[in-house]
C-alpha positions in Angstrom: 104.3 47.0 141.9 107.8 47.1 140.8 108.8 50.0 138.5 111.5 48.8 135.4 113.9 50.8 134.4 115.6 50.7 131.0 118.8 49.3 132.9 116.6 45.7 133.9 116.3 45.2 130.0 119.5 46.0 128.5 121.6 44.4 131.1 120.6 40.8 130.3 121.5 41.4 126.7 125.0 42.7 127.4 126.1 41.4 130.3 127.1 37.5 131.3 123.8 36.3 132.4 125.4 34.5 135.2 126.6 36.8 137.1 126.1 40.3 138.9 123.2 42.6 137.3 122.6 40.9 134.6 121.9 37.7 136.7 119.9 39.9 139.1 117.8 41.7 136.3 117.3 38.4 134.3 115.8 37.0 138.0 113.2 39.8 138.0 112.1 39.6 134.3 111.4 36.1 135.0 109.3 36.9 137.9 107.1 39.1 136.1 106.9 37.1 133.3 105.7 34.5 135.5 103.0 36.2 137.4 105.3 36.3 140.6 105.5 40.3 140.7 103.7 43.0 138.9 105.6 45.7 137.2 105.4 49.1 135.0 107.7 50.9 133.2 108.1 54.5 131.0 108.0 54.9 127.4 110.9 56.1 127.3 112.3 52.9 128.0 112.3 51.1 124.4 114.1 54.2 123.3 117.0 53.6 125.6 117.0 49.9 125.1 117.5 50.6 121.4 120.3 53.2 121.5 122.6 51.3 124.1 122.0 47.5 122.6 122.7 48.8 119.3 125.8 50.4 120.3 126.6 47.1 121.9 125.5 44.8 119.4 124.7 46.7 115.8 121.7 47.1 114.6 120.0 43.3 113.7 119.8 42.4 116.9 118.5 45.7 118.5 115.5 45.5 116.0 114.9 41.7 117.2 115.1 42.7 121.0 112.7 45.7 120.2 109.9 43.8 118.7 110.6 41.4 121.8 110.1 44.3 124.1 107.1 45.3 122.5 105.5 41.9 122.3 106.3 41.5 125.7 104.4 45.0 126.9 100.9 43.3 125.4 
């Protein structure tokens, strides 16, 4: 079981998706979404996914990506 942190999350939101981190997190997101890998992660997390994309991005898109990322929990 893999462990998320916050970073695998934001970094496809902020970053180019085709390259570096971003490509690399976006790469293990799909995986678990798929059933390849099985993953956990704190709850903590959507609290640092909301400050930093918001900083990034303002505040309509951080409040689309949250409910995203709690959807995506269930």
């Amino acid at each position: 079981m893999y462990y998320f942190d916050a970073n695998v999350f934001i970094y496809p939101q902020i970053y180019d998706l085709k390259i570096g981190s971003a490509a690399k997190a976006k790469e293990y997101l799909t995986a678990l979404v798929e059933g390849e890998i099985e993953g956990c992660t704190s709850t903590l997390t959507w609290d640092e996914i909301v400050y930093i994309v918001r900083k990034f991005s303002g505040v309509k898109k951080v409040w689309l990506l949250a409910k995203e990322f709690l959807h995506f929990l269930t």
